[in-house]
N, C-alpha and C positions, 0 to 999 in steps of 0.2 A: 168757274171764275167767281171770284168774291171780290165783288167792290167795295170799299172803303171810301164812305164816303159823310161828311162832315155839310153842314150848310149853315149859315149866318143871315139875319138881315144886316144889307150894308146901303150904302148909300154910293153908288158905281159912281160918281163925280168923284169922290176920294179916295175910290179903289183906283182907277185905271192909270192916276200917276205913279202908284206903287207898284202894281203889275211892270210899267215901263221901267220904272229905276231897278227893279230887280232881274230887269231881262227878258220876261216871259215874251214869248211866241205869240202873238193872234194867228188863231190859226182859221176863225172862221165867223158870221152871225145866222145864227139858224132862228124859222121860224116852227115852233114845233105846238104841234096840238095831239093831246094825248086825250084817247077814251078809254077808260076803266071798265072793266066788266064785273060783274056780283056771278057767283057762281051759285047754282040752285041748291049744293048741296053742301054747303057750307058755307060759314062769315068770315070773309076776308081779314074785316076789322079785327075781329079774334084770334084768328089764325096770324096774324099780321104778315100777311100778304097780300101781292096786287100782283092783279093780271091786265096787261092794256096791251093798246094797237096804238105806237106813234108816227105820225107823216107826219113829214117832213121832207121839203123838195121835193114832191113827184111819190117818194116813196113811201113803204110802210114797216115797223118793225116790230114783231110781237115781242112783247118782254114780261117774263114770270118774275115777279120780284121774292124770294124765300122770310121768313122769318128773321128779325134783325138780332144778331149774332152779340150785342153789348147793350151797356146802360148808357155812354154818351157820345154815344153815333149813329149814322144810318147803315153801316156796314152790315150785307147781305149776300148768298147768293142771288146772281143775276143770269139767268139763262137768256137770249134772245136769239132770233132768227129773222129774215127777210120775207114776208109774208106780200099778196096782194091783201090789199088794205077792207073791200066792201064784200069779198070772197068768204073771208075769214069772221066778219063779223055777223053774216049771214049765217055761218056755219054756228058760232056763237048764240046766236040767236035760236037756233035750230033746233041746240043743247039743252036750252031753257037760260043761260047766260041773259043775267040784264044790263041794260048801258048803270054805271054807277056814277059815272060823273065823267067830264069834261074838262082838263087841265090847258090851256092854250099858255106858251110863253114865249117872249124873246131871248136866243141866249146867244152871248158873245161870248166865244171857247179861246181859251188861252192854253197854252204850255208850259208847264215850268219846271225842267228837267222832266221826272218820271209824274209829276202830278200835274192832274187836267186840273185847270179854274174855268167855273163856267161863271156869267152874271147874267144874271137869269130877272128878267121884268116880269113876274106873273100876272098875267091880268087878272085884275079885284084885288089883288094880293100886295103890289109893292116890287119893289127890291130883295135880291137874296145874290149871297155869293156864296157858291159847293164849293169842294176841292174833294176832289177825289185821288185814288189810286184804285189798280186792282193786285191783288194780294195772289199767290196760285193754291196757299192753301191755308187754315187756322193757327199754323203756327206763326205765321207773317204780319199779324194780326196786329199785335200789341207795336211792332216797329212801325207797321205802316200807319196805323192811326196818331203814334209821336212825328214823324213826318210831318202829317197834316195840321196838326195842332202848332207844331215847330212855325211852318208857313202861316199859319191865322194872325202868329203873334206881331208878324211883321204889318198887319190890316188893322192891328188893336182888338182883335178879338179872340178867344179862347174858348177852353170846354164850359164854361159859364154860360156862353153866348148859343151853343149848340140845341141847335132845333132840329128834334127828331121828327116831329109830326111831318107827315105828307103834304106835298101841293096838295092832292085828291085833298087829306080827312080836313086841308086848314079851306079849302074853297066849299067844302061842304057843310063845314060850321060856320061858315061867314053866310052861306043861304039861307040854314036856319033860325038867324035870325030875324 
């Protein structure tokens, strides 16, 4: 699966009347806290990829994030699975895997036809609104990401506004300071 996925800072007071007038779905409010892991034997940040474990409700879900596939998107493969959550990072831990950081956020999921909106509260971070799709293979690529862009314009935002960076690398440069 390759998700296609775009993210913006917005200001959810402004977004959620547009979400209404266009229709979308709430489909849910999750609370999710993600932990990153650093692998021993190579740099994430280099490789640009992420490995984490998210809970959420009760549950846990590991997800390998691949190398991002363009220049003004976050579009990736995403491999995930349902994991127990303290099992797994034992076992992590076990490997020589380190914790790399800590992502907690609120996120209100929307539907809108084939594209998820999430509005997402990072803590330390702010406001951000994704839109995602998932693509089934790189030829789908170039339509799905016009899709997405198509939808930003109706929020007043575009590929101008597109932030690649991770919750992970933008929580982990706001520590370093």
């Amino acid at each position: 699966m390759i998700e296609v996925e775009v993210k913006v800072r917005a200001d959810h007071s402004k977004i959620r009347p547009i979400l209404e007038k266009i229709g979308a779905n709430k489909i849910g409010i999750e609370e999710q806290s993600d932990t990153y892991f650093a692998a021993p034997y190579r740099d994430f940040a280099k490789t640009d990829e992420a490995l984490r474990i998210r809970s959420l409700g009760g549950q846990a879900v590991l997800t390998y994030k691949g190398p991002k596939l363009d220049k003004v998107s976050k579009t990736r493969e995403e491999l995930e699975t349902p994991v127990d959550e303290a099992t797994t990072a034992k076992i992590f831990q076990a490997l020589g895997f380190l914790e790399a950081g800590i992502v907690r956020k609120k996120r209100e999921v929307f539907r809108a036809g084939e594209i998820t909106v999430c509005l997402d509260a990072v803590e330390g971070l702010g406001e951000f609104l994704e839109v995602e799709i998932v693509a089934e293979d790189e030829k789908d690529l170039e339509t799905s990401r016009g899709k997405l862009f198509e939808l930003l314009k109706q929020f007043g935002a575009g590929e101008k506004d597109s932030i690649r960076t991770s919750y992970l690398e933008m929580v982990l440069e706001k520590n370093r300071c």
